[in-house]
Each structure stands twice: as structure tokens, then as C-alpha cells.
C-alpha positions as CSV (number, residue, x, y, z in Angstrom):
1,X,152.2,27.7,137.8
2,X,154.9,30.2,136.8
3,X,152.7,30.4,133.1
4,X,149.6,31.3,134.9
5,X,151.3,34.0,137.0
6,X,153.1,35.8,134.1
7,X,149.7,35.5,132.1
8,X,147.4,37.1,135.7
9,X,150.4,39.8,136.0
10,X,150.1,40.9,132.2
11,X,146.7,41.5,132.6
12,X,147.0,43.6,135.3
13,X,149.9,45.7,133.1
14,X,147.0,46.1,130.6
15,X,146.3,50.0,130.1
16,X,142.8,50.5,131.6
17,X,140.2,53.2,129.4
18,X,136.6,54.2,130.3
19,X,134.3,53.6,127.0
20,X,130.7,54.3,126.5
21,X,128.9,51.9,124.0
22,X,127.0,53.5,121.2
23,X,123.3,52.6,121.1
24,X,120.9,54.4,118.4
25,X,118.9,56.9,119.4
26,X,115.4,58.5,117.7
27,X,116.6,62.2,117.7
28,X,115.3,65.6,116.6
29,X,117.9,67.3,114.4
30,X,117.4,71.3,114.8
31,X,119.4,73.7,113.3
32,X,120.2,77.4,115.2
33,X,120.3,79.7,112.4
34,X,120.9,83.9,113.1
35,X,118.1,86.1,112.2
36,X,116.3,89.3,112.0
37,X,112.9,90.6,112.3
38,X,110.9,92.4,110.2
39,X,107.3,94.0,110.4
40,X,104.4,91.4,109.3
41,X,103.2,94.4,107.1
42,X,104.5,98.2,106.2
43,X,102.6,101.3,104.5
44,X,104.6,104.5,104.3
45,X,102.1,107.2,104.6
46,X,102.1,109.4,101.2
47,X,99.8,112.3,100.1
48,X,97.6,112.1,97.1
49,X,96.9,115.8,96.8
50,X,98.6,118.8,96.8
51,X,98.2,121.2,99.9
52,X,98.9,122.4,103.3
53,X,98.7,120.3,105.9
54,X,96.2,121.3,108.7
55,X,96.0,118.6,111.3
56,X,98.0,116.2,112.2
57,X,95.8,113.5,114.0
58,X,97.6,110.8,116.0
59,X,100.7,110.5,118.3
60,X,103.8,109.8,117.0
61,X,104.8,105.7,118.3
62,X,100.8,105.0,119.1
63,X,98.7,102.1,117.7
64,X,96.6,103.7,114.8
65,X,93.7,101.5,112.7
66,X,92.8,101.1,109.5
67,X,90.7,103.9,107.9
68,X,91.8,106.0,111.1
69,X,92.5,109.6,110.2
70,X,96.0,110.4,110.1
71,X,95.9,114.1,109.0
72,X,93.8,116.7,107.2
73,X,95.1,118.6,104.1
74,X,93.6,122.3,104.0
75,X,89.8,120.8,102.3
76,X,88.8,124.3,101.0
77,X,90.2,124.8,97.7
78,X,89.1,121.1,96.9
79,X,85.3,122.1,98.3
80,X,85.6,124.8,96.4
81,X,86.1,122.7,92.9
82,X,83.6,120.4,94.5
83,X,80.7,123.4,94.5
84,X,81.8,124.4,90.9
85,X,81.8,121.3,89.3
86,X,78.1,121.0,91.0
87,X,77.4,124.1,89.8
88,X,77.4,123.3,86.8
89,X,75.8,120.0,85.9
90,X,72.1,121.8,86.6
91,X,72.3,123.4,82.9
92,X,74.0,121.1,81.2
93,X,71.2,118.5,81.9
94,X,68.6,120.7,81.3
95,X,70.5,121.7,77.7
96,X,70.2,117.8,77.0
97,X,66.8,117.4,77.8
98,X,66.1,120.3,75.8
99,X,68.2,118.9,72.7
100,X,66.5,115.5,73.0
101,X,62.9,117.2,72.7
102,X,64.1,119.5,69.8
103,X,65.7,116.8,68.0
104,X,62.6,114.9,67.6
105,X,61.2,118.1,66.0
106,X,64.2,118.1,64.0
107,X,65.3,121.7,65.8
108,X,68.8,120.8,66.5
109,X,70.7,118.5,64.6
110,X,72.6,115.0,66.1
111,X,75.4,116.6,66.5
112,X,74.1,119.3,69.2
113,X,72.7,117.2,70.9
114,X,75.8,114.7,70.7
115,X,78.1,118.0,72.2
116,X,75.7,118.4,74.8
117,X,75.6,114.8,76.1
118,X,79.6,115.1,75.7
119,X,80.0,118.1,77.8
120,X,77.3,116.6,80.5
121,X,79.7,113.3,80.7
122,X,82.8,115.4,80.9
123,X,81.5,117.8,84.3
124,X,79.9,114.4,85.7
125,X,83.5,112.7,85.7
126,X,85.0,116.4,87.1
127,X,82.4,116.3,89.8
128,X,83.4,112.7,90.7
129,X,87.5,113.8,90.3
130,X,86.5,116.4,92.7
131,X,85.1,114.4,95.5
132,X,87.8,111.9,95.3
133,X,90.1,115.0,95.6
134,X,87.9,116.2,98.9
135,X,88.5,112.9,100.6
136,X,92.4,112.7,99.8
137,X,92.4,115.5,102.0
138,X,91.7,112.8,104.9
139,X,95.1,111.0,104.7
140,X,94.1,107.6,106.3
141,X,95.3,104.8,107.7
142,X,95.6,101.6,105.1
143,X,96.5,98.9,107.5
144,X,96.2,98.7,112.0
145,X,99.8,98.6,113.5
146,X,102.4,101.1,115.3
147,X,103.0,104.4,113.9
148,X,106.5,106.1,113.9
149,X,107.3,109.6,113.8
150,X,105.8,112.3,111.4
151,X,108.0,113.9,109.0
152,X,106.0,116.7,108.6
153,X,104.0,119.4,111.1
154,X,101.2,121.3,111.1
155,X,101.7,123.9,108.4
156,X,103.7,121.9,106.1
157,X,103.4,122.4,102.2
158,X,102.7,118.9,100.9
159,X,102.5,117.5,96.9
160,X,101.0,114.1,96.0
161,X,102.9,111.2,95.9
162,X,106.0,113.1,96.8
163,X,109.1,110.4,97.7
164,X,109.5,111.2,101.1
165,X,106.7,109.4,103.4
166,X,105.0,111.6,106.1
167,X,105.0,108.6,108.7
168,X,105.4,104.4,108.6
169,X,103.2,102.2,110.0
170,X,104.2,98.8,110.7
171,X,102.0,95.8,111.8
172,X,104.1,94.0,114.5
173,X,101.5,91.4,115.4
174,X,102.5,88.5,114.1
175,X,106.0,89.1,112.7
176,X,108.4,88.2,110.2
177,X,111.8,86.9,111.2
178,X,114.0,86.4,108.3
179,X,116.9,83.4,108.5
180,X,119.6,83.0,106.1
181,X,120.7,79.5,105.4
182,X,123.6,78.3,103.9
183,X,123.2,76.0,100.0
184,X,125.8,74.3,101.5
185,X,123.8,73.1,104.3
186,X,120.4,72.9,102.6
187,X,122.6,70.3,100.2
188,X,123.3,68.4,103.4
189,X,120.1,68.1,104.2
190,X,118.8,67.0,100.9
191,X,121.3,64.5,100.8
192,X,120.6,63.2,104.6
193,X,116.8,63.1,103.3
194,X,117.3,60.5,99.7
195,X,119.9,58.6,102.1
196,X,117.3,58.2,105.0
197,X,118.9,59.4,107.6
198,X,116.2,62.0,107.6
199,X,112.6,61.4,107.8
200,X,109.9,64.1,108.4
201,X,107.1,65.3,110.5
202,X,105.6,67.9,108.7
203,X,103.9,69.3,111.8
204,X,106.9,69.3,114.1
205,X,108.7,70.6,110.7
206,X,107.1,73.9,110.4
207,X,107.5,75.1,114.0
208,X,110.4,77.5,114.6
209,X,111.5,78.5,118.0
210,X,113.6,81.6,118.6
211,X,116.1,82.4,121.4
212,X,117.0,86.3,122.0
213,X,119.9,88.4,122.2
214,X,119.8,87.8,126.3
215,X,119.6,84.1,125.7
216,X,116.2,83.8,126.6
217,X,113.5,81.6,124.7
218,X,110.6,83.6,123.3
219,X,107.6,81.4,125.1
220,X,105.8,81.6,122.0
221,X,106.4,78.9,118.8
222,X,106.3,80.3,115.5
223,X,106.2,78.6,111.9
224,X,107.8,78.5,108.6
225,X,106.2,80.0,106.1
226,X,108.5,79.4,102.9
227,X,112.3,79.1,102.1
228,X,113.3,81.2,99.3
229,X,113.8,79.2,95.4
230,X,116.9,81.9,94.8
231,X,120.9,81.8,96.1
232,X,122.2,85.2,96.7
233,X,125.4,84.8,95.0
234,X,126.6,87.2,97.4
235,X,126.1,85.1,100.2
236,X,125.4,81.5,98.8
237,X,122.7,81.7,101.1
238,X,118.3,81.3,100.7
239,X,116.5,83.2,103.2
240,X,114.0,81.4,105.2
241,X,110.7,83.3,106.7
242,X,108.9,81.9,109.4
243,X,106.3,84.1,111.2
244,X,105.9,85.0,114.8
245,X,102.8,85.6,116.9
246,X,103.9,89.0,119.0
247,X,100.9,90.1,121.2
248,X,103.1,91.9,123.9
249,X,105.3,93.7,121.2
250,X,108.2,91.9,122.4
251,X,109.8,91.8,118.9
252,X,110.7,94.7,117.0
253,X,111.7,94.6,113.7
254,X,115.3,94.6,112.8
255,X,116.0,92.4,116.1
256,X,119.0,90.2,115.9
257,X,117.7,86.4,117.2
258,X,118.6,82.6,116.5
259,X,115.9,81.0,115.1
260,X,116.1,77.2,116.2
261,X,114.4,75.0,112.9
262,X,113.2,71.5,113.0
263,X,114.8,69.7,109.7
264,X,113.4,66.8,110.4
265,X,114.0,63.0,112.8
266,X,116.2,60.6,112.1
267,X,115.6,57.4,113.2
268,X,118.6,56.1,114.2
269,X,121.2,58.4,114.7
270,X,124.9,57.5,115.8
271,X,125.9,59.8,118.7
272,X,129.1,60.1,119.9
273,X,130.8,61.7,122.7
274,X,132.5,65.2,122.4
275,X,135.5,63.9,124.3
276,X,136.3,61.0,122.6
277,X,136.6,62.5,119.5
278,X,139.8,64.2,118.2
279,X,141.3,65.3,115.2
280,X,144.4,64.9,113.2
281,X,147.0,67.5,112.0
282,X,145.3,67.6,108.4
283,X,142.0,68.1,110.8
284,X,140.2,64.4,110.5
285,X,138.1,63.3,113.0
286,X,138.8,60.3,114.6
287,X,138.5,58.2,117.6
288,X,140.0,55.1,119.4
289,X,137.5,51.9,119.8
290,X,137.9,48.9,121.9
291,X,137.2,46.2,119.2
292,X,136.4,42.7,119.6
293,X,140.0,41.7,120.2
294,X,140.3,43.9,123.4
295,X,142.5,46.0,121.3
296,X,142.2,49.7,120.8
297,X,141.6,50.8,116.9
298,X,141.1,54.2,115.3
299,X,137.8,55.2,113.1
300,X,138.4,58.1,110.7
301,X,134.5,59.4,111.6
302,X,132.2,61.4,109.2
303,X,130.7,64.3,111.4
304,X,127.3,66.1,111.1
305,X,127.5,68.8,113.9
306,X,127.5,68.8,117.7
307,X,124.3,68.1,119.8
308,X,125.1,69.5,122.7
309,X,127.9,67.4,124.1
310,X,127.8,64.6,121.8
311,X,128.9,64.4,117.7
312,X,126.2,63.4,115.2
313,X,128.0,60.5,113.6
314,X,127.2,60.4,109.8
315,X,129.7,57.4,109.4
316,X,132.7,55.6,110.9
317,X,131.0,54.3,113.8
318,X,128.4,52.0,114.3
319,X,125.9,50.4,116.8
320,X,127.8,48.4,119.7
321,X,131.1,50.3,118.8
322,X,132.8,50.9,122.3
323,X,134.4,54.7,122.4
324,X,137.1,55.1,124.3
325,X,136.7,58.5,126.3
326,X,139.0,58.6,129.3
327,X,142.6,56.6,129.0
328,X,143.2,57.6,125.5
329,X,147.0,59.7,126.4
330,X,148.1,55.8,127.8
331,X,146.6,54.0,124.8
332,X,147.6,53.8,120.7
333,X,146.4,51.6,118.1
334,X,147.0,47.8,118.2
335,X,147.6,47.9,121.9
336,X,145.3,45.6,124.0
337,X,143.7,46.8,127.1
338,X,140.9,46.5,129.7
339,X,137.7,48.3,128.9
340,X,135.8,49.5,131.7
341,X,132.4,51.1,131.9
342,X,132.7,55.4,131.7
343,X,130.5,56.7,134.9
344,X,130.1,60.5,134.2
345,X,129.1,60.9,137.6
346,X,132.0,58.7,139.6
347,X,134.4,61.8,141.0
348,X,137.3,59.3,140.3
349,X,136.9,57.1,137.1
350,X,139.0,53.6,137.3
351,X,140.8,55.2,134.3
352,X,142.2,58.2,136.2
């Protein structure tokens, strides 16, 4: 009788710790990456003639289309080049009808009529510079999108192709948004994939979700368009584009955002919980189990990255494995004790 006491009163002595027991889990693994946005497409508006500007045709920060008139260089000294070259090209095609007939009655030798065909050629390809040269005077639109300010006003003396644009226009619907990813990381995920612990969807892959700077989720998805083949050695980083639709304008480019990437599912992923997981003083993590024994014994765990309260596990623990998460300041290794369910939601644990 006096065994069986002593035996009850040591179990009762036993240290008592909450555990949760791992199960495998079918989980999305997302990565929140910082990023910027940038216009879908840019033209910066240059001159192709020389002259004074006359017009300026739209307001500065409204939506302009493609072919829309932006502004009108001073057309007169190019109409004026225009009605000369014209001018011109009466005579010389009547000189080369007139060579052809005389050369036939052997008035005018090849040669004439070979200099008169020549100078024809050369006032039909200064009649068609000329025209060109009218219609640069109408500086237009290339693409549709939002124009920015004008650098120049009415009265301006411009030269073609000069370096500084008169105006930008940017297409903002869809848009760019531009995500630097670590090698580093992309290695990790490489290696996840040849080790199966990452399969893919290529649907659920491609679509990118962004959260903005006041921590609000753009309602619209997006999706990845390509990640660069190049490491900026600078930042031992590739960039990765996805594009946006932006209907409302919402984004701007040069926006700071978090773009939120699907890498991919794995099947059966390890999770464990934030607060049973420590780390030593060389920085290991590691955390106490319950093992079959009833005794409590320390994993040295292989981390992935935190999903929301819980610790991707890439090794150290495994299915059935029971974590101890409350209870752990009362316990060390080798020490046997009584293993209770954790209840998150109990306002005073049996472990307390």
C-alpha cells in the first residue's frame, strides 16, 4: 500500500505543460516582398522640327489619346517650303516629257534626259520631306494615358529632338509594380521545389496581390509577368514584374507597396507554434517535445519563415510530435512530466 502511494504522489509532483500535436497541413506559401510602381507605358514628348511653338493644346495632368494634338509649331515657314517644292515639279515633268520625245528623234542625248529624270526624283523626295515637315508641326500624342506638366509655353523657341521633353505621358491603366527578390531566397525556393516540399499551381502561381502604404489590400489581383534572368551585384537581388489592372488611378507610379506572391503549395507542411519555439545563445532554434517516454526532449528545428503565428518547419519536427507551449520555465530535458492538451481559448490553462 505504502508503494502505490509513493508511486500516485509522484505523479502528482510531475511538472504539468500544455502541448499542441503537430498534424500536416496543405498550405499556400506566399511571400510579402516591398515594391514600387511604375507606369505600364511612357513617351516623353519631343519636337521633330525646329520652330516656335504656337499652341499648346491640352491641360497639364488630363487624360490625352493617341494621335491627340498636343501642340502646334508655327506651320508657315514649313507651308511655305511645301508651295515651293510644288512649285516646282510642273516644269520639271514637262522638261522630261519633252527629253523623252526628243530623244527618240535623237535631239537630246541620254544623258539630258537622264539629268532631267534626276532633278524630277530629287524635288519629288523634297516635296515629300516637306509635308512630313508640315505635319511635325502637329506634335501628337503616341500612346493614351495621363499627361504631366508642359515644359514649355506658348512662344517658346523649340529645336528637333532637343534632350529636354516638352511633357510625359504615362499609361497608368494597367500598371507595372516592380519587386526585388533576394538570390538567396529564390535559391530557397528552388531547393524547396527538387526536394518536394513545393509543388505548383501555375494559375494560383501567377496572381500577385498587393497591400498599400495604409495597410489596405488593393481589391484588385494582379499577375506576374516575368522574373528577371540577371543579379544586380549591387543588391544580390532579380526584380520581379507583375502587372496591375488600375481603372480608378488608384496607383501611381513610384508608390511604395508589398506585393504578396504565391511560390507555390506544399503538401504537407510542418507548422509549429511561435511560442514554443526559442532560440539558443549561438541563435538555434529549438523546442521541447513530450516524447513517447513522457519525458520532455529538445529538437534543434530547421525554420522556413513565420506564417502568421506559427513556424514553417523545414526539419526537426515531425507528424505526431507533441510541442510543448506553456510549462516550458518548470521543465528541462530528460525530465518526465504530464502532458495536457493546450486550449488557446481557456482564460486559465492547467499549466498556469
Amino acid at each position: 500500500m505504502g508503494g502505490c502511494k509513493a508511486k500516485d504522489m509522484s505523479r502528482t509532483m510531475m511538472p504539468e505543460v500544455a502541448v499542441v500535436t503537430l498534424q500536416s497541413e496543405k498550405v499556400s506559401i506566399t511571400n510579402e516582398l516591398p515594391g514600387r510602381t511604375s507606369a505600364f507605358l511612357i513617351a516623353e514628348i519631343r519636337p521633330q522640327v525646329n520652330g516656335i511653338i504656337q499652341k499648346r493644346l491640352f491641360v497639364e495632368g488630363s487624360d490625352v489619346k493617341t494621335g491627340q494634338v498636343l501642340y502646334q509649331i508655327d506651320p508657315a515657314p514649313f507651308q511655305a517650303a511645301l508651295d515651293r517644292a510644288e512649285s516646282h515639279l510642273p516644269s520639271l515633268r514637262r522638261r522630261v516629257d519633252r527629253y523623252k520625245k526628243a530623244l527618240v528623234e535623237q535631239a537630246v542625248s541620254q544623258q539630258d534626259l537622264d539629268d532631267a529624270t534626276a532633278a524630277l526624283k530629287q524635288a519629288e523626295a523634297e516635296l515629300k520631306t516637306a509635308r512630313i515637315n508640315l505635319d511635325y508641326t502637329r506634335v501628337i500624342s503616341p500612346i493614351s494615358g495621363r499627361i504631366g506638366t508642359s515644359s514649355v509655353t506658348e512662344g517658346a523657341i523649340v529645336t528637333a529632338y532637343q534632350p529636354k521633353a516638352l511633357a510625359t505621358i504615362q499609361q497608368l491603366d494597367p500598371i507595372y509594380v516592380d519587386v526585388p527578390q533576394s538570390a538567396t531566397e529564390l535559391l530557397r525556393l528552388r531547393r524547396a521545389e527538387e526536394e518536394g516540399r513545393l509543388s505548383h499551381d501555375q494559375t494560383q502561381r501567377s496572381k500577385v496581390k498587393l497591400v498599400l502604404t495604409d495597410g489596405t489590400t488593393y481589391p484588385l489581383e494582379g499577375e506576374l509577368q516575368f522574373r528577371d534572368v540577371t543579379v544586380d551585384p549591387t543588391t544580390g537581388s532579380v526584380i520581379l514584374r507583375a502587372v496591375f489592372p488600375n481603372p480608378d488611378n488608384l496607383l501611381l507610379p513610384g508608390m511604395f507597396v508589398r506585393a504578396v506572391i504565391t511560390e507555390g503549395m506544399n503538401e504537407q507542411a510542418i507548422l509549429a507554434p511561435q511560442q514554443g519555439v526559442t532560440r539558443t545563445p549561438k541563435g538555434e532554434a529549438v523546442a521541447l517535445i513530450v516524447n513517447r517516454e513522457e519525458k520532455v526532449e529538445q529538437r534543434v528545428l530547421n525554420l522556413d519563415f513565420a506564417m502568421g503565428d506559427r513556424w514553417l518547419v523545414r526539419s526537426g519536427l515531425e507528424l505526431g510530435d507533441r510541442v510543448i507551449v506553456e510549462g516550458m520555465q518548470k521543465v528541462k530535458p530528460g525530465v518526465p512530466v504530464k502532458a495536457v492538451p493546450f486550449n488557446a481559448d481557456s482564460s486559465k490553462n492547467t499549466a498556469a
